[in-house]
C-alpha positions as CSV (number, residue, x, y, z in Angstrom):
1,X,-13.1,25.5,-126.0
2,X,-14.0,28.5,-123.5
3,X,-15.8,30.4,-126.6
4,X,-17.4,27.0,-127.0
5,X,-18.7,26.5,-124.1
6,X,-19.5,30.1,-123.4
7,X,-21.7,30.1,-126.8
8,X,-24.0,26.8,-125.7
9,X,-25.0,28.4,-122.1
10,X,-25.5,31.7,-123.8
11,X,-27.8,30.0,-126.3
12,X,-29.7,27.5,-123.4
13,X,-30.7,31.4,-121.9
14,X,-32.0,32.8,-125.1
15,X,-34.0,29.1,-126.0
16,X,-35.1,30.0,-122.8
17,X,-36.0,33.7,-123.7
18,X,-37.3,33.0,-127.0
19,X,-39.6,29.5,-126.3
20,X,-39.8,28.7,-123.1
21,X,-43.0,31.1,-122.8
22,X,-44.7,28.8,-125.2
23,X,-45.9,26.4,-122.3
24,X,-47.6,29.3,-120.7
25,X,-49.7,30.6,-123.8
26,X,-52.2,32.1,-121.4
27,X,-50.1,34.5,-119.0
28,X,-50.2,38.4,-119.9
29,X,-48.1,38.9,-123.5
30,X,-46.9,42.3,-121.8
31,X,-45.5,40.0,-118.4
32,X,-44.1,37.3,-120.6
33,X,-42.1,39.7,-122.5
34,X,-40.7,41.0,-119.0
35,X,-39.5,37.7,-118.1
36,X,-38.2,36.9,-121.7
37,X,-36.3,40.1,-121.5
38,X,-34.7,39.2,-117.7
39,X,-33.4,36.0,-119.1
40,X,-32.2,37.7,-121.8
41,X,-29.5,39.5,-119.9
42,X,-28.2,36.4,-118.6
43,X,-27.8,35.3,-122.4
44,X,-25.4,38.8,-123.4
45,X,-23.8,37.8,-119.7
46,X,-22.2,35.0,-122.1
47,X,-22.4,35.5,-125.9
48,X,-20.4,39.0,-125.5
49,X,-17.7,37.1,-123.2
50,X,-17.7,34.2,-126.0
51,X,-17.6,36.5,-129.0
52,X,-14.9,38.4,-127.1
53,X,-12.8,35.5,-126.4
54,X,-13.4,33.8,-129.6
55,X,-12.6,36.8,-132.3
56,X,-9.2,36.2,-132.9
57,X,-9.3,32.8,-132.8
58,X,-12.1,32.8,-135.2
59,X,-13.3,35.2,-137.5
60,X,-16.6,37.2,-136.9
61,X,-18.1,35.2,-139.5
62,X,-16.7,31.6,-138.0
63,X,-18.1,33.1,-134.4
64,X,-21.6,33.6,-136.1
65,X,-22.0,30.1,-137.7
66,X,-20.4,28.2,-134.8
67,X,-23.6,30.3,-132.4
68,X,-26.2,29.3,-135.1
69,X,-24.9,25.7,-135.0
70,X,-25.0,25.4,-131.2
71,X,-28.5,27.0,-131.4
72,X,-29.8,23.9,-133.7
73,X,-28.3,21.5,-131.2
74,X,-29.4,23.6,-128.0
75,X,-33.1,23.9,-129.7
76,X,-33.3,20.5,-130.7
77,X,-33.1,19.3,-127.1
78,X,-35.6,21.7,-125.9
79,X,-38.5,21.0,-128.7
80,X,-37.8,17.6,-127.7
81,X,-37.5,17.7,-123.7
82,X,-39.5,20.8,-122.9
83,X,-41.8,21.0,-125.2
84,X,-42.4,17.8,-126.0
85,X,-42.5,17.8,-130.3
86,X,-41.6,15.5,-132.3
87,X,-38.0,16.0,-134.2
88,X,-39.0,14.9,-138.1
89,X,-36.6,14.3,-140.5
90,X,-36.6,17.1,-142.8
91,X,-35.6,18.8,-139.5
92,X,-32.6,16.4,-139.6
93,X,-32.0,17.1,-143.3
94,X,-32.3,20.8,-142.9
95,X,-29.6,21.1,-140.3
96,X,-27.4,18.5,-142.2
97,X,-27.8,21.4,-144.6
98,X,-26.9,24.1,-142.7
99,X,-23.6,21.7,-141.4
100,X,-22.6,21.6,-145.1
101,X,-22.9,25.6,-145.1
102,X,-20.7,25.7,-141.8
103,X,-17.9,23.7,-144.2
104,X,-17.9,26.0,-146.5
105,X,-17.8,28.8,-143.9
106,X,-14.8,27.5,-142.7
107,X,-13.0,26.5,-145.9
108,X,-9.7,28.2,-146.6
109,X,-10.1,29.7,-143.0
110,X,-7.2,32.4,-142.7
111,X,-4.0,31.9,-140.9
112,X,-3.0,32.6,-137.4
113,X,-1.4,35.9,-138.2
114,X,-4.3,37.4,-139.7
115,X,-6.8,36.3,-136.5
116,X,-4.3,37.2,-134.0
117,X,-6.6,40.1,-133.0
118,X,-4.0,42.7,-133.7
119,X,-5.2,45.8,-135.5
120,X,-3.4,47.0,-138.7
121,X,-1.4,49.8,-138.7
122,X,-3.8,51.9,-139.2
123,X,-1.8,55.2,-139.2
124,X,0.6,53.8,-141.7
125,X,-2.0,52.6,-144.2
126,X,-3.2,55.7,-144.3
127,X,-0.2,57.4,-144.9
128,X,0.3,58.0,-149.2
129,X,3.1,55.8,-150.8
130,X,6.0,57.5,-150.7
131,X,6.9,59.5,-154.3
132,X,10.3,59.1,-155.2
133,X,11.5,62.1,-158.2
134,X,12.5,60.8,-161.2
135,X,16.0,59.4,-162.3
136,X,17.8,61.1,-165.0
C-alpha cells in the first residue's frame, strides 16, 4: 500500500509539472519550464521511494503499469477539476483498454521467491559447470 500511495502523490506533482501550465498559456515558455522543472523534483521525492519500496514486491514491469494506471486516474481528476474538460467516453473506453492490458501484465505474476529482491548468485552463475573425467 506504501508503494501505492507513494506512486499517486508522485504522479499529482508531475500532472502538476506536465499540465498545470496550461491555464497560464501566456507566461514566458522559458519561466514555465522553471516552475515545471521545481515541481518536478518533488515528483522523484516520491516515485524513486515508491519504485524503491515496491521492486520486490512487484516486478519492474508491475511497478511501471501500476504508475501509468494511477496517472489515468490522477489525470482524469485534473482535466476534470482544474482544467475544466469534459471526460468523453472513448476516454472511458480507452482506459478500460489499458485496464485489460494491466491484466495481462499481471497474469502468471511470479512467485514470492523470485521478487524477494535478493540478487542471484552472481559469482556462482558465472562459475563453468563443473567437468567430471570420464568413467571407465
Amino acid at each position: 500500500m506504501r508503494t501505492i500511495l507513494l506512486l499517486t502523490i508522485s504522479n499529482i506533482f508531475m500532472t502538476f509539472a506536465w499540465y498545470g501550465h496550461l491555464k497560464y498559456k501566456s507566461s514566458p515558455l522559458w519561466i514555465v519550464i522553471a516552475i515545471s522543472w521545481g515541481i518536478a523534483f518533488f515528483e522523484y521525492c516520491f516515485q524513486v521511494p515508491a519504485n524503491r519500496y515496491g521492486h520486490g514486491q512487484f516486478t519492474a514491469a508491475q511497478l511501471k503499469t501500476i504508475q501509468e494506471v494511477i496517472t489515468l486516474v490522477v489525470f482524469s481528476v485534473f482535466s476534470i477539476l482544474y482544467l475544466k474538460e469534459e471526460f468523453r467516453w472513448n476516454y472511458v473506453a480507452g482506459f478500460v483498454l489499458m485496464v485489460a492490458a494491466v491484466a495481462v501484465i499481471f497474469a502468471g505474476k511470479p512467485a514470492p521467491a523470485a521478487t524477494a529482491g535478493a540478487a542471484p548468485d552472481r559469482a556462482a552463475a558465472a562459475q563453468p559447470a563443473a567437468v567430471l573425467p570420464p568413467s571407465g
